[in-house]
Residue, then its C-alpha position, 0 to 999 in steps of 0.5 A: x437595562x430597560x427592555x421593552x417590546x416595540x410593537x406596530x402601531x395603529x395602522x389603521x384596517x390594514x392586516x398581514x402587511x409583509x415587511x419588506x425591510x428591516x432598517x436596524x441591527x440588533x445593538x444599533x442606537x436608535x432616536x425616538x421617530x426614527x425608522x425601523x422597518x418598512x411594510x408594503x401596505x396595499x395602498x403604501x409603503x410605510x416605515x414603522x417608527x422608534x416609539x423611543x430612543x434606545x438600543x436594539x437587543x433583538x429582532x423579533x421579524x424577518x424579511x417578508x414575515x406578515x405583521x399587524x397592529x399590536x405584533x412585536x417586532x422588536x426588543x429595546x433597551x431604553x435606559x438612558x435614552x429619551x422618554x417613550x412617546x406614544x406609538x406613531x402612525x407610521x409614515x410613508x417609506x424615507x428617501x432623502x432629507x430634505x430642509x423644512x419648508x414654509x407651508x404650501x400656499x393654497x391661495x395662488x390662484x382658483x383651481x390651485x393644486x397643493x403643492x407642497x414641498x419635498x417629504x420623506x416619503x410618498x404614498x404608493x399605488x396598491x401593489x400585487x398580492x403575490x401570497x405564499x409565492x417563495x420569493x425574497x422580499x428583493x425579488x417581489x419588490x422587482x416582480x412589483x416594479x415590472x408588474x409579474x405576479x409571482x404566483x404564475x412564475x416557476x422558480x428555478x432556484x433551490x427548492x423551487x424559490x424564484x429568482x430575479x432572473x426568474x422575474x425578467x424571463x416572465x416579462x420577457x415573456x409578458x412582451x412576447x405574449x403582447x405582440x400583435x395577434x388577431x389585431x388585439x396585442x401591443x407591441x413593444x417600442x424598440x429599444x434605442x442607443x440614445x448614446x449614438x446622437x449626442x451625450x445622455x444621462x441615466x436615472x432611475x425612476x422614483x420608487x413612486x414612478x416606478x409603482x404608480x407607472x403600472x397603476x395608470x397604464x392598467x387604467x388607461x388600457x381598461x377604461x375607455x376613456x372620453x373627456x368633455x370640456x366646459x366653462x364656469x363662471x367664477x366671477x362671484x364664486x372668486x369675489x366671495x372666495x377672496x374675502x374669505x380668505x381675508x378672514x382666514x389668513x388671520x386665523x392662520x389658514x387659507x381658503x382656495x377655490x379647491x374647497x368649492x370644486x369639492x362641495x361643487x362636485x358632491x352636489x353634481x354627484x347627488x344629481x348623477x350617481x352614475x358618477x359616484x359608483x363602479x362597475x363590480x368585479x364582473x362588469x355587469x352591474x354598477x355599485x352605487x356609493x352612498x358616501x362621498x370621499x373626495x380625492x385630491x391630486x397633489x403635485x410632488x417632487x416624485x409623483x401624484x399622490x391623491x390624498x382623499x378628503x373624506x365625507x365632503x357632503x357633511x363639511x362646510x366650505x371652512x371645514x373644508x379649507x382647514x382640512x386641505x392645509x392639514x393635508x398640505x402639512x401632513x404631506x410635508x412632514x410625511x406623515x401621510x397614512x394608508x387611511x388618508x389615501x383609501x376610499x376615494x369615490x370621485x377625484x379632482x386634478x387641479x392645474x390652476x396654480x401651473x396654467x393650461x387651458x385643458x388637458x385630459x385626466x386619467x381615471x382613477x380606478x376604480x372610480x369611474x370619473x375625474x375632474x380636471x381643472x386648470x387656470x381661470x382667465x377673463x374672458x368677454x361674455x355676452x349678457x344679452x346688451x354688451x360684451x362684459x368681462x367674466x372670470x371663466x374657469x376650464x373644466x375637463x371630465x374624464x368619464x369611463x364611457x362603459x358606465x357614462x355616455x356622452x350626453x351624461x357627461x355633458x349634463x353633469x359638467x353643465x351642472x356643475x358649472x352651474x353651481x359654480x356660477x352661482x355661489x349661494x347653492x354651495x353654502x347652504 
């Protein structure tokens, strides 16, 4: 026998993850990458992979212990089984196999989002922190899916530990502590018998949905939300995209306009900080980000998931392009990592490849801004003689009106169309 320890792996600044599932059983068969448990990290629900292939002697975890790079979690006999590989990072959590599909195609049309095939697993909205709260890892996951923090539920079962039923009870609570009072609660939409007009068909929400549906009705209820539209002029910016993209096909990657709305953006957010910041924990005073972590919604079969390019200021137009298709690859081979979604300082939500001609973005708390855009169209447009036509491009910017004014908001998606008019400013 060859028993080796399997420990987590690097999982980047992560610590003290709860395990909110185990996958295998001692004297279960394992292949190399396969899963073997599953942690709710802050920002995503990773599953730990086998380093190798081999045979489970023992557990070392338990359901809703807290673990960090480098702690055992298991024993495993790998005499006879596949070389060990290095520890991978882990992925985000399974849910159904899905057959290989070719790379996103990232040059459908300006504005494009990455849309990418189905994967194993998606990144996830944080979850709450319910600390020393004495619950089973089945009951916080349900307190995290109804948004009840365990550390005000009063468990009923033995010993005090909450219940599911606990859990329901403190949302139907939550609802009657909604109910309208001084003018300022939300009263719940009455529940219907849909089945009474016609045939119905029941499915349960993803894991994704069911997460990230809390995360954007916290933002739409904290932040004030105003969105103002505007118009870029891409004729050149188009012309000159495409014959970049013509030189990269043949290298084996594509350039799309997404990679200039990121550059486009950090220049607008170096002339308007107020939209690179947050307001702190109290409300009283903006933080001010000297760094410039650009997030990018990618449309996926379960859900938005916003993988952040990171320092955008200090990468050229190419450096660009080549990273958005390894983000592309990583979100079809499910390899997305808790790193790749944290620190995003402003983000952008492109519709280009769907069509529209606006549509309000939420705001992606904590930030306090968000660039939306959608299909690009010719459009005749006066030159001072004659109407010519130009190829337009809709943008909405969704601000948080506690921290920017309209009239801020208006100069800064000026601003921005601008540089987008005028391509030379991007490639300096």
């Amino acid at each position: 026998m060859a028993i080796e320890d399997v420990n987590v792996p690097d999982i980047g600044d992560f610590k003290n993850i709860p395990i909110i599932e185990i996958l295998v059983k001692p004297g279960d068969t394992v292949k190399a990458e396969d899963a073997l448990i599953t942690l709710e990290s802050d920002k995503a629900t990773m599953d730990v992979p086998s380093p190798a292939a081999g045979t489970v002697v023992e557990l070392l975890i338990k359901p809703g212990d807290k673990v960090s790079e480098g702690t055992p979690i298991l024993k495993l006999d790998t005499a006879g089984g596949a070389a060990a590989s290095a520890p991978a990072a882990p992925a985000p959590v399974a849910a159904t196999a899905h057959p290989a599909a070719p790379p996103a195609d990232l040059s459908k049309g300006p504005g494009d989002a990455i849309d990418v095939a189905p994967s194993r697993g998606r990144a996830l909205p944080p979850p709450m922190d319910f600390g020393d709260a004495h619950a089973s890892p089945s009951v916080r996951r349900l307190a995290r899916e109804l948004d009840v923090d365990l550390k005000r539920v009063q468990g009923s079962g033995e010993k005090g530990r909450i219940t599911k039923d606990d859990v329901k009870r403190a949302v139907t609570g939550k609802a009657a502590a909604a109910a309208p009072s001084g003018g300022f609660g939300i009263p719940e939409i009455p529940a219907q018998d849909f089945s009474k007009f016609g045939p119905i068909e029941e499915k349960a929400l993803s894991r994704l949905k069911k997460l990230s549906g809390p995360h954007l009705h916290r933002a739409w209820l904290n932040i004030p939300h105003v969105t103002h539209t505007d118009e870029a002029d891409i004729t050149e910016l188009e012309d000159y995209r495409k014959g970049l993209d013509k030189q990269a096909k043949d290298k084996g990657y594509r350039v799309t306009l997404l990679a200039f709305l990121l550059k486009a953006s950090v220049a607008c957010l170096k002339e308007f900080p107020e939209f690179n910041a947050s307001l702190n924990p109290a409300k009283d005073a903006l933080i001010y980000k000297k760094y410039y972590h650009i997030g990018v919604a990618v449309d996926t079969p379960d859900g938005l998931v916003v993988p952040v390019i990171k320092d955008v200021n200090a990468k050229g137009i190419i450096e660009l392009s080549k990273e958005l298709g390894d983000v592309s690859a990583k979100m079809r081979d499910g390899k997305i990592t808790p790193a790749d979604i944290s620190g995003g300082t402003f983000s952008i939500s492109s519709l280009g490849g769907i069509g529209g001609t606006s549509f309000t973005p939420v705001v992606n708390a904590p930030e306090v801004a968000i660039l939306g855009v959608v299909r690009s169209s010719l459009k005749p447009q006066w030159n001072g003689k004659e109407f010519v036509p130009r190829l337009m491009l809709p943008l909405c910017v969704s601000y948080d009106h506690r921290v920017i004014d309209g009239a801020l908001a208006a100069r800064f998606t000026r601003r921005l169309a601008e540089f987008l008019g005028d391509v030379r400013q991007l490639v300096l």
